[in-house]
PyMOL Python script that loads the backbone (N, CA, C, O; Angstrom):
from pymol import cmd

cmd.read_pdbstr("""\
ATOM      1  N   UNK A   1     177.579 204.236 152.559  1.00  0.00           N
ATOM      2  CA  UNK A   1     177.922 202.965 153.153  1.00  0.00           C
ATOM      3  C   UNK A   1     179.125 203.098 154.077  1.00  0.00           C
ATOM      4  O   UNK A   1     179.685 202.002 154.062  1.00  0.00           O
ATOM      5  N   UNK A   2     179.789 203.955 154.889  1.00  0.00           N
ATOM      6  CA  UNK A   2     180.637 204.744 155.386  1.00  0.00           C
ATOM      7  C   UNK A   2     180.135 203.675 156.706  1.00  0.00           C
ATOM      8  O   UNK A   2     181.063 203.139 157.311  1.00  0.00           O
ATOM      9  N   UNK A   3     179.063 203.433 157.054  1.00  0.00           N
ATOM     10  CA  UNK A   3     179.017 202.646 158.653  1.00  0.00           C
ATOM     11  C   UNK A   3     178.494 201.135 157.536  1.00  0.00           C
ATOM     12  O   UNK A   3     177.289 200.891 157.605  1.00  0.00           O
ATOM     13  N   UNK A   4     178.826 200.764 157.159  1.00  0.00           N
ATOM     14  CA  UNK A   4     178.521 199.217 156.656  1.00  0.00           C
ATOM     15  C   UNK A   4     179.046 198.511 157.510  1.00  0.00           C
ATOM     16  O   UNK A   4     180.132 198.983 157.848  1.00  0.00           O
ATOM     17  N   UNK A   5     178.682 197.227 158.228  1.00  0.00           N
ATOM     18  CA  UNK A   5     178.664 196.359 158.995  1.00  0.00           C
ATOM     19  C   UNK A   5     179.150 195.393 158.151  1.00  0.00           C
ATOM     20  O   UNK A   5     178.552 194.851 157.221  1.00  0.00           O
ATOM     21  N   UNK A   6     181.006 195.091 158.780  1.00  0.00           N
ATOM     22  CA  UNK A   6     181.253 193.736 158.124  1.00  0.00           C
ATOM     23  C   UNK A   6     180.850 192.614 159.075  1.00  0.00           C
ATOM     24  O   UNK A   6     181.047 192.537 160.288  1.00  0.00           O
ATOM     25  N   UNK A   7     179.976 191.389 157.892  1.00  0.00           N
ATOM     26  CA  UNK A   7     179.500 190.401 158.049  1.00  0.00           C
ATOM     27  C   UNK A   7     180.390 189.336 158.345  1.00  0.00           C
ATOM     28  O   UNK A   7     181.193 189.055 157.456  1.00  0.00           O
ATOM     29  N   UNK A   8     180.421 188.758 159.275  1.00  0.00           N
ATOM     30  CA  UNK A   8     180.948 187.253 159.220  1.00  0.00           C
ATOM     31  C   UNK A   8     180.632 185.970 158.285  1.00  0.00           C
ATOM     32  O   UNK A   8     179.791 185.155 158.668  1.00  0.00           O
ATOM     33  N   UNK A   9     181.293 185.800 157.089  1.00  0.00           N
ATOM     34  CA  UNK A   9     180.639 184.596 156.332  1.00  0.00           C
ATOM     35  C   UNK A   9     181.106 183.358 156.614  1.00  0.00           C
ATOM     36  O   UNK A   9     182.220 183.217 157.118  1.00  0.00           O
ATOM     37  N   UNK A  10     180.563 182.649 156.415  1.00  0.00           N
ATOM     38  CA  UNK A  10     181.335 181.030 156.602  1.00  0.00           C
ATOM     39  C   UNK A  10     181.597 180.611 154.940  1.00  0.00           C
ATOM     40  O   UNK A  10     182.313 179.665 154.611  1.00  0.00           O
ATOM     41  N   UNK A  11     180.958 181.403 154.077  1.00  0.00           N
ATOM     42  CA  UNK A  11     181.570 181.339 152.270  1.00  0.00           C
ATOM     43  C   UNK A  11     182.262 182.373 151.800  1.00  0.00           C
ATOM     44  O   UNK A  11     182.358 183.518 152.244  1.00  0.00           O
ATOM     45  N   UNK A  12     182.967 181.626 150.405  1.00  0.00           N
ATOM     46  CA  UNK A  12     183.369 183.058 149.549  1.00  0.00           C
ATOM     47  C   UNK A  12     182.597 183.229 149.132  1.00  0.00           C
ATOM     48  O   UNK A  12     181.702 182.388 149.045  1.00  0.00           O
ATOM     49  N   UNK A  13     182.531 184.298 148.695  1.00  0.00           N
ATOM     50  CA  UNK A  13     181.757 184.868 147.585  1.00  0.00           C
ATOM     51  C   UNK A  13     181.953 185.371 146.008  1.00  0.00           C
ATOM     52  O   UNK A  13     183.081 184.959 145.736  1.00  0.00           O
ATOM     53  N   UNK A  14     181.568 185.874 145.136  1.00  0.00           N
ATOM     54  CA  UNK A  14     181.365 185.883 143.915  1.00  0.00           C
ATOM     55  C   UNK A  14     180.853 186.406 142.766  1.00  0.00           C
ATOM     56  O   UNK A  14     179.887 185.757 142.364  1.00  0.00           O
ATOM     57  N   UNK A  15     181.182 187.458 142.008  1.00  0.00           N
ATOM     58  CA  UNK A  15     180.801 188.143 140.930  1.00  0.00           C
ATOM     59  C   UNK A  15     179.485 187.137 140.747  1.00  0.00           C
ATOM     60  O   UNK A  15     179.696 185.924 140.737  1.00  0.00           O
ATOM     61  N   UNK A  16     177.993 187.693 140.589  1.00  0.00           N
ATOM     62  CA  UNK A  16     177.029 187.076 139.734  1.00  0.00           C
ATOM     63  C   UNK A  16     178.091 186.531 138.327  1.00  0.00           C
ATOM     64  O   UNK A  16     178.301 185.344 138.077  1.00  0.00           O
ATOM     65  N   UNK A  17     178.548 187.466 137.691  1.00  0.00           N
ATOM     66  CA  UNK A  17     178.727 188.169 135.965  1.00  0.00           C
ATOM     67  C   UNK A  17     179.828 186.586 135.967  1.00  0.00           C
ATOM     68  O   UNK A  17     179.817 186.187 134.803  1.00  0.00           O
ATOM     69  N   UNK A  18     180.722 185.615 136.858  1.00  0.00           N
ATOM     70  CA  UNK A  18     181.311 184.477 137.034  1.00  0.00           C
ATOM     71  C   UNK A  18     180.449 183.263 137.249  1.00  0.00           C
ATOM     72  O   UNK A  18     180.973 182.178 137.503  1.00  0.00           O
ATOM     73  N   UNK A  19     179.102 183.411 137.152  1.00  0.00           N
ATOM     74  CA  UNK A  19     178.600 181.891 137.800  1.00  0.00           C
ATOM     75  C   UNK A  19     178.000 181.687 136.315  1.00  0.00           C
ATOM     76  O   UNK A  19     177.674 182.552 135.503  1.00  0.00           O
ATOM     77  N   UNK A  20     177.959 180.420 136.216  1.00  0.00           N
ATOM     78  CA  UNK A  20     177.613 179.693 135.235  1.00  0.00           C
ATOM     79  C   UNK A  20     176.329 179.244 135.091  1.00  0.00           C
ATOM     80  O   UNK A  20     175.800 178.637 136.022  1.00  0.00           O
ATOM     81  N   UNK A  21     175.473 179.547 133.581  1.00  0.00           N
ATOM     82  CA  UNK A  21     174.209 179.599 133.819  1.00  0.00           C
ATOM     83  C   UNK A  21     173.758 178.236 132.911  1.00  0.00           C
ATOM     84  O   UNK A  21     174.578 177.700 132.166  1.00  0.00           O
ATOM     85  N   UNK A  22     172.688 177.846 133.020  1.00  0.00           N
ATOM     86  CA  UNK A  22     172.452 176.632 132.383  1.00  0.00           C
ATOM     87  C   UNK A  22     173.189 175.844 133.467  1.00  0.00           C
ATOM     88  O   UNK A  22     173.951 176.073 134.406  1.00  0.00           O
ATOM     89  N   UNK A  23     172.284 174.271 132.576  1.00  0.00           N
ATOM     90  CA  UNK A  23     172.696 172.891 133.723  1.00  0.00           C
ATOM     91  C   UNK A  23     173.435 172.160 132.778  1.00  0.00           C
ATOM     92  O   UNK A  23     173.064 171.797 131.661  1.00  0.00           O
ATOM     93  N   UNK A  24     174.531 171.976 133.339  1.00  0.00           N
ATOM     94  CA  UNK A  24     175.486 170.408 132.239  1.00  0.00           C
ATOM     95  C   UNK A  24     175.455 169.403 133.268  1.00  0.00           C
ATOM     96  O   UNK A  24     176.277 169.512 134.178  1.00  0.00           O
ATOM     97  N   UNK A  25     174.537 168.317 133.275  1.00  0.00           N
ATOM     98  CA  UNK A  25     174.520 167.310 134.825  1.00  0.00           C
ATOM     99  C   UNK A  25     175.288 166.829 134.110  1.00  0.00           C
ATOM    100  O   UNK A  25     175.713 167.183 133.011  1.00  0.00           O
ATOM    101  N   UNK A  26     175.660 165.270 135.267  1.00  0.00           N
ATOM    102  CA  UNK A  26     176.167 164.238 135.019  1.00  0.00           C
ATOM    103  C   UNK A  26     175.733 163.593 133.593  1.00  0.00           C
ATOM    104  O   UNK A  26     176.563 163.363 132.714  1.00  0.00           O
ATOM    105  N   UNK A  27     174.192 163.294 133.439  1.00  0.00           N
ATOM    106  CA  UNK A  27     174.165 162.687 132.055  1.00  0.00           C
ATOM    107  C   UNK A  27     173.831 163.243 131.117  1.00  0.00           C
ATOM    108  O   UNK A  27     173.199 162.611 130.271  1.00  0.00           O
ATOM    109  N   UNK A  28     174.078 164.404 130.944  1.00  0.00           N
ATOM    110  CA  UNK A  28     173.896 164.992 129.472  1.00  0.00           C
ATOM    111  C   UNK A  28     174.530 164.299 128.565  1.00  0.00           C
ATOM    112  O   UNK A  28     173.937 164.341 127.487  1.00  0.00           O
ATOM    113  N   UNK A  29     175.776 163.494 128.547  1.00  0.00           N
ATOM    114  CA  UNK A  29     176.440 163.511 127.387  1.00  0.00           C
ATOM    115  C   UNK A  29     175.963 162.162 127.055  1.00  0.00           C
ATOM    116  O   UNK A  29     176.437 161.737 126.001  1.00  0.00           O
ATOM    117  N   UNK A  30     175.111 161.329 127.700  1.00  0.00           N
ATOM    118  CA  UNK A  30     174.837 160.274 127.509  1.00  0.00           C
ATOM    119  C   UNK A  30     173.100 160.478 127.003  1.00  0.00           C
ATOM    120  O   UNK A  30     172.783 159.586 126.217  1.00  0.00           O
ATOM    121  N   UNK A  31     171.923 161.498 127.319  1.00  0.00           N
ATOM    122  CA  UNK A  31     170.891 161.771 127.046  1.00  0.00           C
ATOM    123  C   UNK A  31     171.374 162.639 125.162  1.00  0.00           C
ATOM    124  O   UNK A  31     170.777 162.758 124.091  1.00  0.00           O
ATOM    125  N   UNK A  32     172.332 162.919 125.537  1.00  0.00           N
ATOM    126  CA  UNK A  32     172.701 164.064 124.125  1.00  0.00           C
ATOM    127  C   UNK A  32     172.522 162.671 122.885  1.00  0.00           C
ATOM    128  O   UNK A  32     171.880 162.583 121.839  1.00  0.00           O
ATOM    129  N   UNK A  33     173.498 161.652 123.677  1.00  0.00           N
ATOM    130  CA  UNK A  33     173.871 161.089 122.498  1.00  0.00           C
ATOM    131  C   UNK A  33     172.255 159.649 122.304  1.00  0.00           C
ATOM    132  O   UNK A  33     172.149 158.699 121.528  1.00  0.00           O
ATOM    133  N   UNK A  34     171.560 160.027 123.111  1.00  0.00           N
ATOM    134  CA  UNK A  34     170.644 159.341 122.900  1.00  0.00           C
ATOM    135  C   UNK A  34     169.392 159.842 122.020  1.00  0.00           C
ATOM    136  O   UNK A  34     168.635 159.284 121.226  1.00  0.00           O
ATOM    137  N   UNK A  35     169.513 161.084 122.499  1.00  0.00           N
ATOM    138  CA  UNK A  35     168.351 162.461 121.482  1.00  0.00           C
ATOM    139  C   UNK A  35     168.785 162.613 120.377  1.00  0.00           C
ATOM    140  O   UNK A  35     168.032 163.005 119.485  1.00  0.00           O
ATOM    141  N   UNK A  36     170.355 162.296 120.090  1.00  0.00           N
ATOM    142  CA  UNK A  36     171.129 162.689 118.274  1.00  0.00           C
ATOM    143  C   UNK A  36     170.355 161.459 117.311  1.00  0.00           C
ATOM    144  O   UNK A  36     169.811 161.538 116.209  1.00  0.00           O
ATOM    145  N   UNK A  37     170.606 160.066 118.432  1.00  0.00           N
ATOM    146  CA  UNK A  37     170.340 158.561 117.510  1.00  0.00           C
ATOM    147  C   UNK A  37     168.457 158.855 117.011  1.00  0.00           C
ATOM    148  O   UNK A  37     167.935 158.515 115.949  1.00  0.00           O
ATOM    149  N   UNK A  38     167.965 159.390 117.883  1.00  0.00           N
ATOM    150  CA  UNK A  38     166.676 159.045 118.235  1.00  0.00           C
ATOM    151  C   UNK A  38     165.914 160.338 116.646  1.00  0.00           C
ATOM    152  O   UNK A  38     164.721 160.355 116.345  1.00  0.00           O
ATOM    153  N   UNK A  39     166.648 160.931 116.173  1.00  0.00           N
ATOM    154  CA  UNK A  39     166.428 162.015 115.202  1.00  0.00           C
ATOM    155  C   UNK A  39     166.749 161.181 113.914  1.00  0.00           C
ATOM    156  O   UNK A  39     167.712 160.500 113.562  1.00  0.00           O
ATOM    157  N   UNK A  40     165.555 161.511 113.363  1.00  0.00           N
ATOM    158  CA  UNK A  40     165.769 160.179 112.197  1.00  0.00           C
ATOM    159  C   UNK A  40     165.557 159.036 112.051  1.00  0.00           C
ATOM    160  O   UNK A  40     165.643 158.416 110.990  1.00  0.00           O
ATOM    161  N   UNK A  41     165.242 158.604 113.142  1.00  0.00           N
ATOM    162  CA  UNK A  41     165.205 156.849 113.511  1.00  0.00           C
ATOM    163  C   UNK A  41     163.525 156.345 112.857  1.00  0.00           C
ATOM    164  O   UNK A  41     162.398 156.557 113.306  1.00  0.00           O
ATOM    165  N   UNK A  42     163.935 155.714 111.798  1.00  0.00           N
ATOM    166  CA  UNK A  42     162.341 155.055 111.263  1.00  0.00           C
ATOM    167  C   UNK A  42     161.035 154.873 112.559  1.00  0.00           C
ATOM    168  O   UNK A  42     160.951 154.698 113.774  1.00  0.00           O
ATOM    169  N   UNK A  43     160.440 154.993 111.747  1.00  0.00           N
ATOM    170  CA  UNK A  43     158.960 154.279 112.401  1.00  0.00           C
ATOM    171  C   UNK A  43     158.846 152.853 112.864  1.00  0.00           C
ATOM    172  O   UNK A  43     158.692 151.945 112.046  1.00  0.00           O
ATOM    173  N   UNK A  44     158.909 152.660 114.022  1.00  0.00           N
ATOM    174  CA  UNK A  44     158.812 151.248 114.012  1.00  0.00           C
ATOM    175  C   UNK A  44     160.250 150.377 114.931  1.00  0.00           C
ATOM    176  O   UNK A  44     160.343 149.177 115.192  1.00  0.00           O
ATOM    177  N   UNK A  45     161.160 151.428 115.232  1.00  0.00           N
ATOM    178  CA  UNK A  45     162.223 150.932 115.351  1.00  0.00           C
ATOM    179  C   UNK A  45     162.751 151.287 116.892  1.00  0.00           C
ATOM    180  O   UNK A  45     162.073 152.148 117.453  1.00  0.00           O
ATOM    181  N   UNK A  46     163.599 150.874 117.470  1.00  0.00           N
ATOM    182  CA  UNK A  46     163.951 151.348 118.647  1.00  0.00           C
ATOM    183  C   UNK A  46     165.243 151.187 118.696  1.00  0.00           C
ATOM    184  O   UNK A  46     165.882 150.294 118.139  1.00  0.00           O
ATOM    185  N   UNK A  47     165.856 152.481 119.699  1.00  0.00           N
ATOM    186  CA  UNK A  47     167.513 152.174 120.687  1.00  0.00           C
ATOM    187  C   UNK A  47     167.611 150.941 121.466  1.00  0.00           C
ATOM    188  O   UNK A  47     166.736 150.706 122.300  1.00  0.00           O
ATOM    189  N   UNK A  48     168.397 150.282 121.319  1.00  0.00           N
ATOM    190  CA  UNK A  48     168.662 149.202 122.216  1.00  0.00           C
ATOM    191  C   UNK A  48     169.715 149.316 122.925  1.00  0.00           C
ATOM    192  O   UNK A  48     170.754 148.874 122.436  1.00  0.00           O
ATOM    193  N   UNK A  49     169.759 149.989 124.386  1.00  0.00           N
ATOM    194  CA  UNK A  49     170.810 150.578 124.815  1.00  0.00           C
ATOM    195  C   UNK A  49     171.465 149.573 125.799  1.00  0.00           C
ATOM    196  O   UNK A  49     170.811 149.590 126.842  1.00  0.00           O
ATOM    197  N   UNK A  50     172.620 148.606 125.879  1.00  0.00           N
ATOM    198  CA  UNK A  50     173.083 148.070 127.483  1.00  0.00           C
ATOM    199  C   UNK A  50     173.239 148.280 128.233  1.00  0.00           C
ATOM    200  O   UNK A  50     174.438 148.481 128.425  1.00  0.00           O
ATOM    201  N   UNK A  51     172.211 148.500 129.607  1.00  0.00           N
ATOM    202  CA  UNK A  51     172.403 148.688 130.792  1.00  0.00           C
ATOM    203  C   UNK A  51     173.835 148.802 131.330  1.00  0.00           C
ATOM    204  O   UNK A  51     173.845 149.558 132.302  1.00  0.00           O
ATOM    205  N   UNK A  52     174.925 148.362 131.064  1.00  0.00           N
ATOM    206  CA  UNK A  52     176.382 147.968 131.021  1.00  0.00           C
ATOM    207  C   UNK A  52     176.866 148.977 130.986  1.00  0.00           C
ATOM    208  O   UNK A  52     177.680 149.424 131.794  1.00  0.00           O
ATOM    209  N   UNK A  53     176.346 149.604 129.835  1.00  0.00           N
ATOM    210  CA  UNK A  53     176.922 150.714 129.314  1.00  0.00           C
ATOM    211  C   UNK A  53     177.050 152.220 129.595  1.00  0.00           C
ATOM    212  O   UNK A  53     178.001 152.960 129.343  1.00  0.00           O
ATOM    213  N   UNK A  54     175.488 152.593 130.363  1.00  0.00           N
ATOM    214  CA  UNK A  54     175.338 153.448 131.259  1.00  0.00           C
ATOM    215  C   UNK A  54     175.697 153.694 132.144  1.00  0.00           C
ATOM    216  O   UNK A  54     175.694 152.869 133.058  1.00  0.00           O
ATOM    217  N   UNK A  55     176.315 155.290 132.348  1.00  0.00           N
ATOM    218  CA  UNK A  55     177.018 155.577 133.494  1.00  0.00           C
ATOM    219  C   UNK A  55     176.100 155.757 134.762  1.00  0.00           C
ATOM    220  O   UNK A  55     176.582 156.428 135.674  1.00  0.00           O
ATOM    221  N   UNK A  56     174.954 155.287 134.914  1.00  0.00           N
ATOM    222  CA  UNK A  56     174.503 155.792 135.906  1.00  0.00           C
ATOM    223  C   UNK A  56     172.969 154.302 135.602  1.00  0.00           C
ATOM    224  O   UNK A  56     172.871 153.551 134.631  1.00  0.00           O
ATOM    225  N   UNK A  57     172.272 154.363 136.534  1.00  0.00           N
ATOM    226  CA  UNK A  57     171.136 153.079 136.661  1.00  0.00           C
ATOM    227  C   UNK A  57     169.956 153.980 135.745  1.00  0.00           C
ATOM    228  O   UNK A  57     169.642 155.169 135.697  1.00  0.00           O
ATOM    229  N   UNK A  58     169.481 152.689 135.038  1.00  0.00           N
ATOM    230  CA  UNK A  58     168.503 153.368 134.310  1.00  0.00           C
ATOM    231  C   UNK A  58     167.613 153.797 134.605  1.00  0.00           C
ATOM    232  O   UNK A  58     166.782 154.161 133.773  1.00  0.00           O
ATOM    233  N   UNK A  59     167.433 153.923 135.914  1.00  0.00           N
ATOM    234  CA  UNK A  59     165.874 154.915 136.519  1.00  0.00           C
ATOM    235  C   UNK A  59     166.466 156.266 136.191  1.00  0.00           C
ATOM    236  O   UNK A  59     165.784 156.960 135.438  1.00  0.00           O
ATOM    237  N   UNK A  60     167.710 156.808 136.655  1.00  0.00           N
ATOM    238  CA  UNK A  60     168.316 158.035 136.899  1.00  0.00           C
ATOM    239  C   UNK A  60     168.780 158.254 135.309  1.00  0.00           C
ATOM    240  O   UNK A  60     168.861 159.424 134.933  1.00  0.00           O
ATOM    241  N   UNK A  61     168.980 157.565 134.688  1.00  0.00           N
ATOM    242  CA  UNK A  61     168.825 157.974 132.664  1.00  0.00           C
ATOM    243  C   UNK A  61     168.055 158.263 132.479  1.00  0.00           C
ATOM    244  O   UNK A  61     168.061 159.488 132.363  1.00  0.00           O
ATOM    245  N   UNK A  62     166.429 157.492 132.222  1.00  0.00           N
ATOM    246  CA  UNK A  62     165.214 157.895 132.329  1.00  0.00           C
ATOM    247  C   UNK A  62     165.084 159.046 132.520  1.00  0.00           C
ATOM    248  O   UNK A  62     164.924 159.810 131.568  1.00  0.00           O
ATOM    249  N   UNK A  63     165.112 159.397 133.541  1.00  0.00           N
ATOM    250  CA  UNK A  63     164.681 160.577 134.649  1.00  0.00           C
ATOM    251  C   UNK A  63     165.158 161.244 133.956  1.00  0.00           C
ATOM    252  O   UNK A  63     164.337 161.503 133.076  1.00  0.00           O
ATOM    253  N   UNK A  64     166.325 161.872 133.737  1.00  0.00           N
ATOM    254  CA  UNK A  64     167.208 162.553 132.996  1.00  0.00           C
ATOM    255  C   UNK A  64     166.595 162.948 131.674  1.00  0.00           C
ATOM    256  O   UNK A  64     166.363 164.123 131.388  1.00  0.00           O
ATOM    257  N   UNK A  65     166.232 161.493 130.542  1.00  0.00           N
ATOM    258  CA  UNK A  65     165.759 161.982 129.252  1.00  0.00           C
ATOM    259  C   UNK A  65     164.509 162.517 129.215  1.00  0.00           C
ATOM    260  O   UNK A  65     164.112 163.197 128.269  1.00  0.00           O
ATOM    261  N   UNK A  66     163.738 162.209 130.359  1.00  0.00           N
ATOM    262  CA  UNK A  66     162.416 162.512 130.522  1.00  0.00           C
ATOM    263  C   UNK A  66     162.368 164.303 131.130  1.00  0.00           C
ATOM    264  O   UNK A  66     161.359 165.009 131.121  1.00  0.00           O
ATOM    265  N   UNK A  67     163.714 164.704 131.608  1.00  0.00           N
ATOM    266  CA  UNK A  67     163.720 165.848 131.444  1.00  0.00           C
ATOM    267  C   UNK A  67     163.751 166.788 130.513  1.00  0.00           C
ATOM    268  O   UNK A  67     163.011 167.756 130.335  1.00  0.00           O
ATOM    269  N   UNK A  68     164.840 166.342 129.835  1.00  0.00           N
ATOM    270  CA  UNK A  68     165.721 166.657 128.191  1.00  0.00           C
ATOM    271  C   UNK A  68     164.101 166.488 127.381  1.00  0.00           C
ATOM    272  O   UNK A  68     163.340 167.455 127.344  1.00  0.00           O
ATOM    273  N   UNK A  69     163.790 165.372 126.871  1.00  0.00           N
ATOM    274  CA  UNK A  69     162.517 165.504 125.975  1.00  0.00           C
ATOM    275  C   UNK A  69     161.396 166.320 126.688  1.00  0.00           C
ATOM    276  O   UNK A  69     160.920 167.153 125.917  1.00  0.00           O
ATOM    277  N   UNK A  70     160.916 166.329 127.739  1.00  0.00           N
ATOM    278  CA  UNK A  70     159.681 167.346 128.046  1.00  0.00           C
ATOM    279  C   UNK A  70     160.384 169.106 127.644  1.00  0.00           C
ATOM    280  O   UNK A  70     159.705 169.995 127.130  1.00  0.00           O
ATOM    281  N   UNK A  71     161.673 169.225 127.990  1.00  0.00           N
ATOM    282  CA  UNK A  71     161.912 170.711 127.855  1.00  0.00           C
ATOM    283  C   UNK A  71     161.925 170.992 126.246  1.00  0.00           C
ATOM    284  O   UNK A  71     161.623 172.112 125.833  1.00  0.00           O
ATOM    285  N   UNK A  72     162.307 169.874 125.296  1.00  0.00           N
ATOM    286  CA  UNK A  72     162.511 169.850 124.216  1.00  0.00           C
ATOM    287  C   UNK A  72     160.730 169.592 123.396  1.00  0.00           C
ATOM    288  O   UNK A  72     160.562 169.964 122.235  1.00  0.00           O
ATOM    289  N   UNK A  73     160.041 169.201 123.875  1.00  0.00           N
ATOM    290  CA  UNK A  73     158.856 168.828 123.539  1.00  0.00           C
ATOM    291  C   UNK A  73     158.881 167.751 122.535  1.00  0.00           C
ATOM    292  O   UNK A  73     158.484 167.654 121.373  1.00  0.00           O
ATOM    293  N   UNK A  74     159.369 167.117 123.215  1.00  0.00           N
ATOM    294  CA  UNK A  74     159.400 165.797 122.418  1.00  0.00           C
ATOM    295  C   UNK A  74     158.971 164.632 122.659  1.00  0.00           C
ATOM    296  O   UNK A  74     159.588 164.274 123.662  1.00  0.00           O
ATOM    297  N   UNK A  75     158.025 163.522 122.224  1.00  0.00           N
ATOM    298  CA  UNK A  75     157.701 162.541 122.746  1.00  0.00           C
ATOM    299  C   UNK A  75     158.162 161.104 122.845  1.00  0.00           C
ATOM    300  O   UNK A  75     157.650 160.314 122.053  1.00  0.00           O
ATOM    301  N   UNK A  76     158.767 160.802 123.428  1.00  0.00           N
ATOM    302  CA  UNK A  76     159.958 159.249 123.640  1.00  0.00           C
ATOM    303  C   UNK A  76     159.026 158.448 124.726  1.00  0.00           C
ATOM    304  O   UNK A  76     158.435 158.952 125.681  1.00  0.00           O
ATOM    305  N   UNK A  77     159.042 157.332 124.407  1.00  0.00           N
ATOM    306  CA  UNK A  77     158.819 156.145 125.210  1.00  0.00           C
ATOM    307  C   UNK A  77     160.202 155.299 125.460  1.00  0.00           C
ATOM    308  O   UNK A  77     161.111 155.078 124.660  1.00  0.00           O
ATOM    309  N   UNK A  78     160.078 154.937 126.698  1.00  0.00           N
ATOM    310  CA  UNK A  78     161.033 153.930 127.259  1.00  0.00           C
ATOM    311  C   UNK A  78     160.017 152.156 127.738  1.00  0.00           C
ATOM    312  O   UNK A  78     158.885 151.797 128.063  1.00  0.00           O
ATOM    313  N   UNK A  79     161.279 151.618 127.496  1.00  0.00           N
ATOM    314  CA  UNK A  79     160.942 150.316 128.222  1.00  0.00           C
ATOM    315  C   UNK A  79     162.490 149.647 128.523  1.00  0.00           C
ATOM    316  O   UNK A  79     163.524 149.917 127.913  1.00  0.00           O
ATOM    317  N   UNK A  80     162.314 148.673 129.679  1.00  0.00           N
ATOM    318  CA  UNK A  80     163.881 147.794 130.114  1.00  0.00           C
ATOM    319  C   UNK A  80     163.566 146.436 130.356  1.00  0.00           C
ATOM    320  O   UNK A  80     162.454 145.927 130.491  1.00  0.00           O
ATOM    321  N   UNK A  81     164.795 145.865 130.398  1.00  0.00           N
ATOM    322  CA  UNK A  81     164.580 144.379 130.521  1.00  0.00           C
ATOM    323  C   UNK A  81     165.587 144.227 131.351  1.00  0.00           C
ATOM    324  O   UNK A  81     165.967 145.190 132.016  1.00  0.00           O
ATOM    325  N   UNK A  82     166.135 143.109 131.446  1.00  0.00           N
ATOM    326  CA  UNK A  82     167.615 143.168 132.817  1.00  0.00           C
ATOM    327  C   UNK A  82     168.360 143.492 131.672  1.00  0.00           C
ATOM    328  O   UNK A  82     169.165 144.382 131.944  1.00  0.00           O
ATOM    329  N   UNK A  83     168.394 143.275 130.974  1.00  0.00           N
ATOM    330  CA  UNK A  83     170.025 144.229 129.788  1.00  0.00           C
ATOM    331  C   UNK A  83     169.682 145.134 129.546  1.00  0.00           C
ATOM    332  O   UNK A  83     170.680 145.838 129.701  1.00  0.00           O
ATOM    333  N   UNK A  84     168.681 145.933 129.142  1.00  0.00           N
ATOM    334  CA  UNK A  84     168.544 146.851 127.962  1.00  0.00           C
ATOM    335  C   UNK A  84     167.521 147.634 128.468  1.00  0.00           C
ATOM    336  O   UNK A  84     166.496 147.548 129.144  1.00  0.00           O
ATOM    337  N   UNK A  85     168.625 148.918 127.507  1.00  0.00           N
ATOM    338  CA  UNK A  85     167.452 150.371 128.036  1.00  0.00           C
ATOM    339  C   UNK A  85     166.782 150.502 126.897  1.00  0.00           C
ATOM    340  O   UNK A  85     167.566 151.253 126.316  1.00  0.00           O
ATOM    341  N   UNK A  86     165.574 150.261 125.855  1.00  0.00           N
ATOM    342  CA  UNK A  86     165.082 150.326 125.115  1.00  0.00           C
ATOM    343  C   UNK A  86     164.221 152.086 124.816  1.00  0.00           C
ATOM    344  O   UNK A  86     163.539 152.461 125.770  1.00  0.00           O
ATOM    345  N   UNK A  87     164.263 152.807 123.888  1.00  0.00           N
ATOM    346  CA  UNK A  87     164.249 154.528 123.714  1.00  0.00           C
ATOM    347  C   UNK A  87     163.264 154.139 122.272  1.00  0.00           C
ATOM    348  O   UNK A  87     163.474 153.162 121.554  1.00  0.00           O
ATOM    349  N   UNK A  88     162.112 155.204 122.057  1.00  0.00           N
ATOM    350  CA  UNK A  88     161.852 155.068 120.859  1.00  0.00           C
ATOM    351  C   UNK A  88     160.657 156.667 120.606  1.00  0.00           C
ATOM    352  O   UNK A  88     160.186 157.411 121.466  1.00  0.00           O
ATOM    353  N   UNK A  89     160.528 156.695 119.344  1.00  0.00           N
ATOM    354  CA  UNK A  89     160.090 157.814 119.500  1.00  0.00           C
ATOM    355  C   UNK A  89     158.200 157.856 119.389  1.00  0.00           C
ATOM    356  O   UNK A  89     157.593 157.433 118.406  1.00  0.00           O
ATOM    357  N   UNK A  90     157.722 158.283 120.269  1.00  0.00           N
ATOM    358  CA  UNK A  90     156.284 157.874 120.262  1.00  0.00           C
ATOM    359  C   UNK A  90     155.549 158.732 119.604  1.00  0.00           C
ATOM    360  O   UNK A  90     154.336 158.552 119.498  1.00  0.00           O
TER     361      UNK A  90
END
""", "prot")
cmd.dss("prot")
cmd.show_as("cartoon", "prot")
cmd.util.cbc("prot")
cmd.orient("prot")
């Protein structure tokens, strides 16, 4: 590598062995704590979550748990109303 051609970058760059693997999004900690309630939860029963309360609009929660449960193989139904994010296990 004695004639290597330095490159012009417009980035730094970076040890692979430094980048961080796995995803921690924005709502994990809010899908986490929705997958903990949802373990155990009788037959028959549902999360009643306040829209209020969510850091983010409940399409983009959804979306989110609907990631979390398909990778997890798990089956959850959702439904909403203007308050409430309703979670249950199907």
């Amino acid at each position: 590598m004695a004639n290597a051609k330095r490159v012009q970058r417009s980035y730094k760059t970076a040890n692979r062995s430094e980048v961080p693997t796995g995803r921690n999004g924005k709502h994990k900690s809010v899908v986490t704590k929705i997958l903990n309630d949802l373990e155990g939860l009788e037959e028959g029963r549902c999360l009643k979550i306040p829209l209020s309360e969510l850091p983010d609009t409940k399409v983009n929660i959804r979306s989110a748990l609907n990631r979390a449960t398909h990778k997890q193989n798990k089956a959850v139904a959702t439904a909403a109303d203007e308050s409430f994010l309703y979670v249950w296990n199907s």
